[in-house]
N, C-alpha and C positions, 0 to 999 in steps of 0.2 A: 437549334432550339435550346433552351435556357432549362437549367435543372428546376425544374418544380418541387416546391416546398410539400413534405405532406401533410396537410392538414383535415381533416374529418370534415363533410360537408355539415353537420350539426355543431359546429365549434367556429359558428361564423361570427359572431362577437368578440373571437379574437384576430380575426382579420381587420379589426381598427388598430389602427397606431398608437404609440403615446404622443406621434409630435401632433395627430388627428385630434388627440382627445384634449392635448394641452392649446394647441390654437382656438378648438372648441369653445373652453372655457374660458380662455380670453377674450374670444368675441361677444360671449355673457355678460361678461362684466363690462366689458365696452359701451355694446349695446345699453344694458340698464344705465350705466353711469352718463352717457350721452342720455336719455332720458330720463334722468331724473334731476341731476346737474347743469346740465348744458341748456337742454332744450328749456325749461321754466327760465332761467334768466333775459332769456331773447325774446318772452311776450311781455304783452303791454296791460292783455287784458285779459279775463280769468280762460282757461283751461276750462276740456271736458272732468265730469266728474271723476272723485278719486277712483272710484270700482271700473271705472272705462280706463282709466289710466294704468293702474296698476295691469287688466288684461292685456292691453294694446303693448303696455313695457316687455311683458312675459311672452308675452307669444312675439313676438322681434326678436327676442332675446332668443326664444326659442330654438325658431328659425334660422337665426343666423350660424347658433352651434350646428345645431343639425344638416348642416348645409355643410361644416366643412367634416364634421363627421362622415359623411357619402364620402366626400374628396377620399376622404384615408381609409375605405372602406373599398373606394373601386382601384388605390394604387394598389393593394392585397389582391384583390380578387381579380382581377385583371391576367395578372401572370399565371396565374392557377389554370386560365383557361388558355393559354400561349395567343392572347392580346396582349396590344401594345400600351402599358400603363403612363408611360408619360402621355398617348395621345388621348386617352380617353378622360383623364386630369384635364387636359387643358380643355375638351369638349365639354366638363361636369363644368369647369369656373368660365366659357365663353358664353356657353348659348343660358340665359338670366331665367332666372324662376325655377331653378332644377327641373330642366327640359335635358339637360345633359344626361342625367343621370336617370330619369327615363327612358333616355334611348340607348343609354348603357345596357339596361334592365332590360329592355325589348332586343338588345341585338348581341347579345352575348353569348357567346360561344357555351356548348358543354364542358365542361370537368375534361382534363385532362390525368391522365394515371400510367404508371406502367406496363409495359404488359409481363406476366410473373416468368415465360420461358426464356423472352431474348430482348426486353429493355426497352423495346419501343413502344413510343408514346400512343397512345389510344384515348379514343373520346369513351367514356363513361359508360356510352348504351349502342357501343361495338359487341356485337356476341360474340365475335373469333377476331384473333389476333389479324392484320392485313398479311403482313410478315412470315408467320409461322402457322398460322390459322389453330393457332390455341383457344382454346372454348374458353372464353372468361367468365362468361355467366352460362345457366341453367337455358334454353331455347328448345321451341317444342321440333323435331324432327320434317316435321308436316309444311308447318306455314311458317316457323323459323322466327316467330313470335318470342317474350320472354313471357319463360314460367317460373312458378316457386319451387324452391328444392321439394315440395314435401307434395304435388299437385301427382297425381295419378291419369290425371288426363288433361290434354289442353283447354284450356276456358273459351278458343279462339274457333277453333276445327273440332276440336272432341279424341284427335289422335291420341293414342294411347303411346303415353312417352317410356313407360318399360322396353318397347320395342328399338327407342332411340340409342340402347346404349349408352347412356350419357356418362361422362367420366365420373371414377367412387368419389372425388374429391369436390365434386357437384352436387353430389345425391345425399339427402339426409341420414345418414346413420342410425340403426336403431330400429326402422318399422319394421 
């Protein structure tokens, strides 16, 4: 498995590229310049009106950046989750309409992270390590649900998690 980059799940607007951002803007200007240029000298007889024209240029224009902004959004996000980023590239630019990139979105794996005793890789909303059975997060005793460091009872079963022992480094400091 491939070292995973760390980046914060709220810091996802830096998971776009600049070569994402820079083709982006190229297909902007493409787009508008083929509509605005190109296309008016190839009729014969009037166009729809300018306010239909100017929407219809903008949102193509639109669309079309925004369409390879995904591409450079799922070769990032991809590996994060230890999927395969060239194939899910080619699945965002084959299947037309960003139907790609919906099924990206519907089938994509959890977060991937380390685990903090012995390095192995673990999905996001694993409560113990597979490996070492390290407690990553807070879980109630009972029904083995997740809870918040600061919960005095489960919200699930009603167990009473003082009973769980749960490690100091889990439990809120301070009450």
């Amino acid at each position: 498995m491939r070292d995973l980059k760390n980046i914060a799940g709220d810091d996802d607007a830096r998971l776009i590229p600049i070569w994402s951002i820079v083709i982006a803007i190229a297909a902007f200007v493409g787009v508008e310049y083929y509509f605005w240029m190109v296309l008016p000298d190839q009729r014969h007889h009037p166009g729809p009106p300018l306010g239909f024209r100017i929407y219809f240029n903008l949102s193509w224009g639109l669309l079309a950046s925004l369409y390879f902004l995904m591409v450079g959004y799922v070769s990032k996000d991809a590996p994060r989750r230890s999927m395969s980023a060239r194939f899910w590239m080619l699945i965002c630019f084959v299947m037309p309409g960003g139907i790609g990139a919906v099924l990206y979105f519907l089938l994509r794996q959890p977060l991937v992270s380390r685990c903090p005793a012995c390095s192995t890789f673990v999905q996001s909303d694993f409560h113990f390590c597979p490996q070492c059975n390290y407690q990553l997060i807070p879980s109630c005793g009972n029904c083995f649900r997740s809870v918040r460091a600061t919960d005095q009872f489960c919200t699930r079963c009603g167990h009473e998690l003082a009973a769980d022992h749960m490690p100091a480094r889990l439990r809120v400091i301070g009450d």
